[in-house]
Structure formats: C-alpha cells, structure tokens
LOROZA-177712 format. One record per residue: residue in one letter; x, y, z of N, C-alpha, C in turn. Coordinates in steps of 0.2 Angstrom, whole numbers, plus 5000, padded with zeros to 4 digits. Atoms other than C-alpha are relative to their C-alpha. Example, Ala and Ser with C-alpha at 12.3 -4.5 7.8 and 13.67 -1.06 7.14 Angstrom:
! residues 2
a500449945000506249785039500450065000 s499649944999506849955036499650055003 
//
This chain:
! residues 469
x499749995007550355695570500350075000 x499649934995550355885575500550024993 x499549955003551655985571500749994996 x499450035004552755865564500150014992 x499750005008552355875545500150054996 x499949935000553155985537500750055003 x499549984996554456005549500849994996 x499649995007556156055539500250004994 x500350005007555456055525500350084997 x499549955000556556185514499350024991 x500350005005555356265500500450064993 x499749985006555556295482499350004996 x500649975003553956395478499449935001 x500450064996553056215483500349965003 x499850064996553056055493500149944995 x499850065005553155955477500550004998 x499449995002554656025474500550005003 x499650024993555555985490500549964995 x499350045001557355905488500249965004 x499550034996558455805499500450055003 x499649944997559455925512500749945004 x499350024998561255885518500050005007 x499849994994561955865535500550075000 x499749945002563056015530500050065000 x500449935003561756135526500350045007 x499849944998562256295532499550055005 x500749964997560456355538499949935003 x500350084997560156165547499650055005 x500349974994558756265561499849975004 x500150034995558656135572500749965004 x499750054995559756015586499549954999 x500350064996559055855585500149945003 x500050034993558655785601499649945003 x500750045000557155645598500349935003 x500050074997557255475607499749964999 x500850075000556255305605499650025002 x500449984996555255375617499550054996 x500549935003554755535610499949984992 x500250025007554555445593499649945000 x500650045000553555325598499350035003 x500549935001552555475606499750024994 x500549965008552155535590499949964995 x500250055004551955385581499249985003 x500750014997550455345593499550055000 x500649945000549755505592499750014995 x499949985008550055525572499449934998 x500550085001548955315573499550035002 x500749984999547655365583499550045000 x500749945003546155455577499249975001 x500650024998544555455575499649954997 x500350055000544555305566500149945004 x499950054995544855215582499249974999 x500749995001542855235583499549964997 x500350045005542255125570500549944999 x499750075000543354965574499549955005 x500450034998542054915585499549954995 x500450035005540854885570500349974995 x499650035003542254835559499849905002 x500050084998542454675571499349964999 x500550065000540654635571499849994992 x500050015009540654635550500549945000 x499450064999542154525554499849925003 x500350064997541554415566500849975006 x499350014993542854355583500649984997 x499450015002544054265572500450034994 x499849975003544154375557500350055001 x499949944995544154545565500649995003 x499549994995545554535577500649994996 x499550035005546554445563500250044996 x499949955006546354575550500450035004 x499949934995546854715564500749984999 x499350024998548354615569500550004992 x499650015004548854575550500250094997 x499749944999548754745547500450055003 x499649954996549654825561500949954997 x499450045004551254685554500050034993 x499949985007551054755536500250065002 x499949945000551054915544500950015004 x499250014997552854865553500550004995 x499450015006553654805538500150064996 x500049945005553054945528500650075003 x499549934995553955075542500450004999 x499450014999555454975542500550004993 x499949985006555554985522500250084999 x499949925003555355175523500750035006 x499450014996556455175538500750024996 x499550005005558055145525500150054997 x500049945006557555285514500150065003 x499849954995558055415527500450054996 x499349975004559955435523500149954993 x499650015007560555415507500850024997 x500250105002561355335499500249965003 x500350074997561755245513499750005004 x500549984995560355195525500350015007 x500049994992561355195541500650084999 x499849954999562655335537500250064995 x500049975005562355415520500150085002 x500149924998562655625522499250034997 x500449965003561055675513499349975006 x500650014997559355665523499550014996 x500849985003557555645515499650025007 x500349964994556655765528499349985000 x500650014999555055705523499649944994 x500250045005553855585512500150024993 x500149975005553755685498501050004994 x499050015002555855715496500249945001 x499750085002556155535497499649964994 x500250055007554855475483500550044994 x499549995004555755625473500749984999 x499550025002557355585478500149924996 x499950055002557355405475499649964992 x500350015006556055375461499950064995 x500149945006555955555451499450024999 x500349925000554955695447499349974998 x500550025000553655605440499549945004 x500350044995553255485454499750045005 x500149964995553255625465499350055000 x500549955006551955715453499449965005 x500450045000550755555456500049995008 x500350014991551155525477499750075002 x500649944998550555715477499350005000 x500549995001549155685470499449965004 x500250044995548655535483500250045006 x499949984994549355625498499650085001 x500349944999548555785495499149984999 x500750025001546955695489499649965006 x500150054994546955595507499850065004 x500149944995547255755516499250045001 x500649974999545655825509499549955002 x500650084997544655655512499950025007 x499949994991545155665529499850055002 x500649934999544455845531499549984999 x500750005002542855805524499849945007 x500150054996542855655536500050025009 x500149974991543155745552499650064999 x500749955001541655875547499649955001 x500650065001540555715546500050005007 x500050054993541155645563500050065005 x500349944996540955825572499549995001 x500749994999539455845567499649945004 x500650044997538855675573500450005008 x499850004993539855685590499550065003 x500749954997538955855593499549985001 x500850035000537055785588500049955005 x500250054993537555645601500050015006 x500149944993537755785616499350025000 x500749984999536155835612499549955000 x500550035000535255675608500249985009 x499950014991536055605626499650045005 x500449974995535555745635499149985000 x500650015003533655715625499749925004 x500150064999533855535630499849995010 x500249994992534255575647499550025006 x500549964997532855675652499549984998 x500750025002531355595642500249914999 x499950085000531955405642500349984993 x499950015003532855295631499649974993 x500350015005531255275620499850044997 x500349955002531055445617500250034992 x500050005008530855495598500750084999 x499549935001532755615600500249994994 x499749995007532955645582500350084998 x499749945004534055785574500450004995 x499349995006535155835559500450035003 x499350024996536855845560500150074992 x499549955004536955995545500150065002 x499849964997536956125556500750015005 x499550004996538156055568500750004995 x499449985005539356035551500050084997 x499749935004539156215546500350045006 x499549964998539656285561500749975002 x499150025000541256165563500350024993 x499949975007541456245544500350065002 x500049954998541356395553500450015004 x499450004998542556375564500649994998 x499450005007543656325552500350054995 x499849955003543756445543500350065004 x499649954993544256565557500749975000 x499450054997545656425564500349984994 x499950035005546056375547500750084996 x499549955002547056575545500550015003 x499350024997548356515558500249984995 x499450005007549956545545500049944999 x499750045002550656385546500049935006 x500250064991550956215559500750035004 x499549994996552556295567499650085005 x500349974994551056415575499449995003 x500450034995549956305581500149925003 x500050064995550756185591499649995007 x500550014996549456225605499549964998 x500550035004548256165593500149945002 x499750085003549255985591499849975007 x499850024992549655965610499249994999 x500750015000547555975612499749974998 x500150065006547255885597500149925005 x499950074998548155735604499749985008 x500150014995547655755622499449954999 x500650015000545855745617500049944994 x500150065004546055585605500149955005 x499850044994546855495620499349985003 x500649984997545355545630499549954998 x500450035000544055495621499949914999 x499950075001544755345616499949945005 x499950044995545155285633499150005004 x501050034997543155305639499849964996 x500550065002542455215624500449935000 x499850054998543655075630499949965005 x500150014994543055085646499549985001 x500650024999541355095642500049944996 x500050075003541454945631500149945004 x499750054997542354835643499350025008 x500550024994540854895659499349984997 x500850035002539454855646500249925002 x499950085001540154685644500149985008 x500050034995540254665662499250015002 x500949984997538354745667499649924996 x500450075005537854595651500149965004 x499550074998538954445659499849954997 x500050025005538954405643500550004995 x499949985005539854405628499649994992 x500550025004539054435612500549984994 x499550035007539454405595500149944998 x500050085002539854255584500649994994 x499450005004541154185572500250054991 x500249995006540354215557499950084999 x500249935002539754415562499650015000 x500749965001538354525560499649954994 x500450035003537154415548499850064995 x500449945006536654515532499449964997 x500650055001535154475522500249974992 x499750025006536154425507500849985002 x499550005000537654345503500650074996 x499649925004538354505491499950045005 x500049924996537754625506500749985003 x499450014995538854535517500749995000 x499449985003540254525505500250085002 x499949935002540154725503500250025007 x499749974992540154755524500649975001 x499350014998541754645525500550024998 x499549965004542554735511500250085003 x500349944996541854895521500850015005 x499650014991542654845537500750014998 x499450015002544254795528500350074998 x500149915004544255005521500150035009 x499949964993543955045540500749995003 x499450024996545454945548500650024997 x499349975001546655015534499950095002 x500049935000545955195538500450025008 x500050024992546355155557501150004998 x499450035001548155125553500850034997 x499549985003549455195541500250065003 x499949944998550455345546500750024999 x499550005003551755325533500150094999 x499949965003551655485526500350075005 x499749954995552255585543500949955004 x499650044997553655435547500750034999 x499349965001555255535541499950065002 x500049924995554755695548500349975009 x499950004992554655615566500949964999 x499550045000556355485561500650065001 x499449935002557155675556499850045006 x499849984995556955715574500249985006 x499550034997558155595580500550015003 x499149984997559755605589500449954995 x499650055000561155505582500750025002 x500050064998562155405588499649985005 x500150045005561255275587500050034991 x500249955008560955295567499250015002 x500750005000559255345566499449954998 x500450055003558455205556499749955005 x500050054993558955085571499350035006 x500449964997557955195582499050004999 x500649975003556455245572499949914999 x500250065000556355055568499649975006 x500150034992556155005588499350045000 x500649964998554955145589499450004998 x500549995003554055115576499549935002 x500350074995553654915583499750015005 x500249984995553354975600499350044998 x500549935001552155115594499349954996 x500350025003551254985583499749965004 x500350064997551154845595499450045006 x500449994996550354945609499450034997 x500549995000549155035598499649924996 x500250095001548654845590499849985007 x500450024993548054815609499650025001 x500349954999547254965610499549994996 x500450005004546454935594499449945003 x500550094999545954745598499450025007 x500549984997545254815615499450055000 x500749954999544054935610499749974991 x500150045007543754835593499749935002 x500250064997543354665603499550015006 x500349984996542654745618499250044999 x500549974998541454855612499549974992 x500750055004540754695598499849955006 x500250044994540754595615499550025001 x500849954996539454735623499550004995 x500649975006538254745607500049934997 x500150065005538554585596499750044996 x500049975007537654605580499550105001 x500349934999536854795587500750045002 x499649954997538654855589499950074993 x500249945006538455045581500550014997 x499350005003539655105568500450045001 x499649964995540355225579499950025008 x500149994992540555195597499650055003 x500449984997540155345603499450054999 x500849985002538655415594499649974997 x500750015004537655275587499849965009 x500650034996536855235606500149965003 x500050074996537555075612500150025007 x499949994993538055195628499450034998 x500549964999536555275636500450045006 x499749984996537355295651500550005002 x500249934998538255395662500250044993 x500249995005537555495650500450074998 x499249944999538955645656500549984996 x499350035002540355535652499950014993 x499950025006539755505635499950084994 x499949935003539455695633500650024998 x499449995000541155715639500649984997 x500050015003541755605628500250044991 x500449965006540955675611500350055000 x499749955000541555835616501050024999 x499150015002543455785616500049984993 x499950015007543055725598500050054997 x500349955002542255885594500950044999 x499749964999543755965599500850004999 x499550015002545055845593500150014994 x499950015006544555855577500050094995 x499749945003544556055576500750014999 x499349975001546556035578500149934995 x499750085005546555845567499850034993 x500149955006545655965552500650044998 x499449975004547056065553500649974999 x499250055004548455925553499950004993 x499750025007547955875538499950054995 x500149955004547356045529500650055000 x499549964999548956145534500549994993 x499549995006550056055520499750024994 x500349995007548756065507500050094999 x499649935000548956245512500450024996 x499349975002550556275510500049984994 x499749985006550756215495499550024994 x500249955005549256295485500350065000 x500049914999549756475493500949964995 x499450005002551656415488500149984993 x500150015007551156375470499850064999 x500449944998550156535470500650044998 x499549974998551556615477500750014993 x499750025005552856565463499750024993 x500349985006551656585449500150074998 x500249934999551156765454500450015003 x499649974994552756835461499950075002 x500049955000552157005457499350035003 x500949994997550357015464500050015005 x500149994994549857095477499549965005 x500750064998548156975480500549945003 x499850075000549356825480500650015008 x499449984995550856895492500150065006 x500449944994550157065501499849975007 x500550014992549757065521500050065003 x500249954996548857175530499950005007 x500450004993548657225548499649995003 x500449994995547157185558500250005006 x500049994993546657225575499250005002 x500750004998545057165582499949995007 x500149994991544357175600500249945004 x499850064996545057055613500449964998 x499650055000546156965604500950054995 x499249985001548057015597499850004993 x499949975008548457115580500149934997 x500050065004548656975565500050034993 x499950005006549256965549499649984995 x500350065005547956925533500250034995 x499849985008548356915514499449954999 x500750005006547056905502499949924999 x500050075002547356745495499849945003 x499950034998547556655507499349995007 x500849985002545956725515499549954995 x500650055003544956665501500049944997 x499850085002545756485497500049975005 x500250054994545656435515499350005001 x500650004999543956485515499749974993 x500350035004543456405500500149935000 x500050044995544256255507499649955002 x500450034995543356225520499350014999 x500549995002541856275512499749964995 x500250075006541956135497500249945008 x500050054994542556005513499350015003 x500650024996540856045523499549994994 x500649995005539856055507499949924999 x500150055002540255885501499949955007 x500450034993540155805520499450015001 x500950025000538355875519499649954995 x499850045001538355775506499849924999 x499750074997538955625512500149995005 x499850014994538855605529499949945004 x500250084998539155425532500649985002 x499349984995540355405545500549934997 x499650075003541055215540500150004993 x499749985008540955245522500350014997 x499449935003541955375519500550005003 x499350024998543255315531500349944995 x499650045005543255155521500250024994 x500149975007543055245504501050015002 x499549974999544855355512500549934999 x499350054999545855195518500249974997 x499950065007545455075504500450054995 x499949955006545855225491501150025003 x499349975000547755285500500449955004 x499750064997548255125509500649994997 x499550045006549155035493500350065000 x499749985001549955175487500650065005 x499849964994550455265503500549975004 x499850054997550855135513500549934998 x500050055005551255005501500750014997 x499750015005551955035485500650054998 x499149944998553055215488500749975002 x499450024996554055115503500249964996 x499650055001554454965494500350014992 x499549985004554955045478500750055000 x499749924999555955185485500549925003 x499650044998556755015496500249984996 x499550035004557254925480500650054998 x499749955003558055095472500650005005 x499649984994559055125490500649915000 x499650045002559554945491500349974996 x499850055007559854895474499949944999 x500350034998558754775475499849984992 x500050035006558954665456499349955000 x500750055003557254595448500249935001 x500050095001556854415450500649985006 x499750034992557954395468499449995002 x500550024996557054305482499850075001 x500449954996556654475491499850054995 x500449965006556254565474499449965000 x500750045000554954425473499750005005 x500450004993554354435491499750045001 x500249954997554154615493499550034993 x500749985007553254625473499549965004 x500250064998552354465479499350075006 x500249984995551854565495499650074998 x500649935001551354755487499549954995 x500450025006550254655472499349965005 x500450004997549354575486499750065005 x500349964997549054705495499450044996 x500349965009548454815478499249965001 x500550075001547254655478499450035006 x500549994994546354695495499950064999 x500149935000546354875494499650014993 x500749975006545354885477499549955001 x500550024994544254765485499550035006 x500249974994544154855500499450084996 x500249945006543755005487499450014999 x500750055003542554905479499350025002 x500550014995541554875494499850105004 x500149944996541655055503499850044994 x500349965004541055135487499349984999 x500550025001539855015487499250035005 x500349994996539155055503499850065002 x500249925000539155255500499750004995 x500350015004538355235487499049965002 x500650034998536955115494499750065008 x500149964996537055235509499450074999 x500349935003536555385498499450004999 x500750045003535155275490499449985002 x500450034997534455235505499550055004 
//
C-alpha cells in the first residue's frame, strides 16, 4: 500500500477538501509510467497484511465447504467492486474524460458531494485508526511468540511459557512514536519497500509450514461442518466472526485510484487497472485459499487464530522466530501506511484553522548524535504522540487478535468497498432508477449491508465475550 496514498493529492488546508485535478494542470509533478504489472504489484501488496494470518481459523469456523467459498465470493465482490470504482477515474467520461479523481476521497466528492464526502471521511479515517490499534495487538503477540518459541524450545512443549504481551505493545508504541515524526509518505518510501518485503516473507513461511504439518500428519483434518461450539448461538457468533476476518483480509478500495493514477495511457487507464486488478485478486485468492485451507488441514478444530503465534508451529522453532519477526517489522511500516493520512490531515486542519500560530506551523532544527539534523514542529510532535499513545492504550485494552480484525472488516467493508463504488458508478454512468443494472447493483450493495451488519454483529459479539472472559 506504501507510498501510494496520498500520492498527487493537491491540498486545501485538508484531505477532505481535495477536488478533482486536470490533465492540464500546470504543476502536474509527475510522468506516469505504471503498467499492469507494477499495478498489480501494488495491488498485492496494498491486499496482503496481517490479516492473512487468521484465515486459517476463519476456515475452520467455516468448515471445508463454507470457508473456501466465502474467500472466493469475496475476492469476486472484490472484482466487481474495483471494476465499478475503476470508471470513476476520468470524468465525465470513464475512458477519456480530461479531469482525473487522483484518489478515493476526490471521487466520492466529485461525484456524490460535500456531504458524502463528510461521512466517507469519517469511515476511512475511522478504519485507519482501527487498523493501527490492530497492528499494536498483532506485534505484540508476534513478539511474545519469539520468546515463548524460544521458552518452548529449551524446556519442551509442555513447559508452563506464559507472558504478557503489554510490554511488547508499549515499546511498539514507543517506536512509534519516534517513526511516527517521519513528515509525510513521500519520506518513507524505504519504510514501504520493507513493509512489503516482510509481509511477503511471512506469509510465504506460514504457508509453508501449513502445507509440511499436513504432510508430517498424512492426514487431513477438519470437517464440513467446522470447529463444533458448544452451542448453537456460540457457533452462530464465530461464523459471523470469521465472516468479519475474511472481509478484513480483502478490500483495498480506498488506495485503487491512487495506484490506477499511476498509469500510462494509452491504453485508457480503466482498461489497465481493471486487468490488473483481476490478476492481483485472482492470485491473492489462491494464496489466501492455501494458507486458509492448508493451515485448517494441519490443525482441524485446534487450528490457532493466528497462524503464527497461537502454537500449531513448534518447530523449526528459528523459522517461526524468523517469521514473527518479519511481522514485527512489517507492521512498524503498515502502522505508518495507515497513520500517515490521518496525519496529514489533522496537522492540515490545524494548519488552516491556526494560520497564525507559531505551535501549529513553527519548525525547529535538531541535531542529535549519530543520526542527521531533522526538522520538529510542536504540533505535530504532540498529535503524533498522542496518537499512538490512545492506539496502544486501547490495544492494551483489547488485545484480541480475531476480534478486532472482524470488529474492522464487518464495520468498513459495506461502506468502503460496497456502497461509495456503486454509487459514485450510477452518478458517472447515468445509471436511471428501476433499470435492470440499477436493480442489480442495489440488489447486490443491500445484500452485502446484510452480511456486514451480521458480520458486525458477531465480531462485537465475540470482543465482547472476549473481554468477559
């Protein structure tokens, strides 16, 4: 996701305030040079996170045939939805209009108005922070699993290695706060680059170790039905759960016009972005399936709710350090994907409000031992660190790794994913009440709305009973 959001975005004292920009513009500061390729790059990077992780226990809440099914109808909803926002590019027309929406934000303003825009801010900047609080949780527990591994490894798998995990979130807080006064995403592209290397990474060991348990078993586990709860409402509430994890796993609408607006054309852009967005979906939907199917095969109803810290790996007991470690490491630059815009535009409200303040606007030089002079302003100082300081607070909290992923997915799925594209696509194509594809595409977000407050439902449910427990 990286360095893309955000990317020619033109400010006017905020990012709610963004417009629509020209091919004309006079200041255009880029060539773009992007390809299917390198846009299907950043589509796969912009997908896969650290909700890869807990697809494993998804499927076994699902069971063989549910599971795999969900994944897949979601990665197809996730196509359509692309291919809706895809359109909303150029204006007014989709393949060769002159105006560009450079990003989500400037496309629900352009197309639906000031007040639409009001209400996607306040889901897209509410998800942002979700998502920070949920990569504090999932550090912490990758950490605490380097240590118990090691503990396990040197006194046996029955040895009593228990620790807490609030320590391991204050000093990823504390990091944070440091890496968190990088200005903006145009100076931490090293950051990104690392980010995604280490997502890859991990992901492709706990696939690996998924698919060599199920050979050491020569076995598969698992059943149609799923995990057995001890009620029928429990087991309601976990597939509602699961159904919260899968859409957390998935959408990556809210960065699709930034990557689409680093295009080449000719082709038009739409065309492009479309191919690239199917390719990017289809192969992460395999990826998912195998490490979602693979690592309920190795475990059946004992698969943990995050691969690699709830223990189904013991051994090599390195790998699974080195591992965790790349999580660790991916999610001090996936904190800052998603904390960077929320950034920008408190300071750029701030900024606008206060033009004359020296707290709000003021920078000073330091110069500290061993590393390079840097620029602080006050403000921004104490708003990034309060920040990350309410984010790890409430992770301490709530430190429930599944939960609060579903909690996120059911909660910005619909509205993100969903209900923005296919209205902003009636607006663009002129698309008259009561026609078949007015009926379709309503038809199609009102069911989705359906699962997703469901999903809600359930993932509130089970942060809740979590707390209680």
């Amino acid at each position: 996701m990286g360095s893309l959001v955000g990317e020619g975005e033109e400010d006017e004292h905020s990012p709610l305030l963004m417009t629509n920009s020209s091919d004309t513009d006079a200041e255009k500061p880029f060539q773009r040079t992007g390809t299917i390729w390198t846009a299907v790059a950043h589509v796969i990077t912009g997908v896969i996170g650290a909700g890869v992780l807990s697809l494993a226990w998804s499927t076994a809440q699902l069971g063989w045939i549910a599971g795999p099914l969900i994944m897949v109808v979601f990665a197809a909803i996730t196509i359509l939805s692309a291919n809706l926002l895809c359109d909303c590019y150029r204006s007014p027309d989709p393949e060769c209009g002159p105006d560009r929406n450079r990003s989500y934000m400037d496309a629900v303003h352009f197309y639906l108005g000031e007040n639409h825009k009001r209400v996607c801010g306040v889901f897209l900047y509410e998800g942002f922070y979700g998502t920070a609080v949920a990569y504090v949780i999932t550090s912490a527990a990758s950490a605490k699993a380097i240590e118990k591994s090691n503990c396990y490894h040197k006194q046996g798998h029955d040895a009593p290695c228990n620790y807490g995990d609030t320590r391991y979130m204050l000093l990823f807080g504390g990091v944070q706060i440091f890496v968190s006064q990088i200005p903006d995403f145009h100076n931490m592209a090293w950051l990104s680059i690392v980010a995604a290397i280490m997502s890859f990474t991990y992901a492709f060991i706990g696939l690996g170790l998924g698919f060599a348990k199920v050979v050491e078993n020569r076995e598969i586990k698992g059943s149609i039905g799923g995990v057995a709860a001890d009620s029928t409402a429990d087991k309601v509430w976990l597939v509602l759960q699961a159904v919260g994890d899968i859409a957390f796993a998935y959408p990556y609408m809210v960065i699709l016009l930034e990557i689409q607006d680093t295009l080449k054309s000719p082709p038009p852009e739409r065309k492009t972005m479309k191919k690239a967005s199917t390719t990017a979906i289809l192969i992460t939907t395999f990826f998912y399936l195998c490490c979602g199917c693979f690592g309920y095969a190795a475990f059946g109803s004992d698969t943990p709710g995050n691969l690699l810290t709830g223990f189904g790996f013991y051994e090599p007991y390195w790998l699974v350090d080195f591992a965790n470690a790349c999580i660790v490491l991916h999610l001090v630059g996936g904190y800052q994907v998603y904390s960077q815009p929320v950034f920008s535009f408190a300071e750029g409200w701030f900024g606008g409000k206060f033009p004359n303040s020296g707290f709000v606007n003021n920078f000073y030089s330091f110069k500290l031992p061993l590393i390079p002079a840097f620029q602080l302003n006050p403000l921004r100082l104490c708003f990034r660190t309060t920040y990350v300081v309410s984010s790890t607070v409430i992770a301490i909290i709530f430190p429930y790794f599944n939960q609060v992923l579903g909690v996120l997915g059911a909660l910005n799925f619909w509205p993100l994913a969903i209900y923005f594209p296919v209205e902003m696509y009636f607006v663009q194509r002129k698309i008259g009440a009561w026609t078949t594809e007015w009926v379709v595409l309503r038809t199609f977000s009102i069911a989705c709305l359906i699962v997703s407050i469901l999903a809600l439902i359930g993932s509130v449910q089970g942060l809740i009973s979590a707390k209680l427990s």
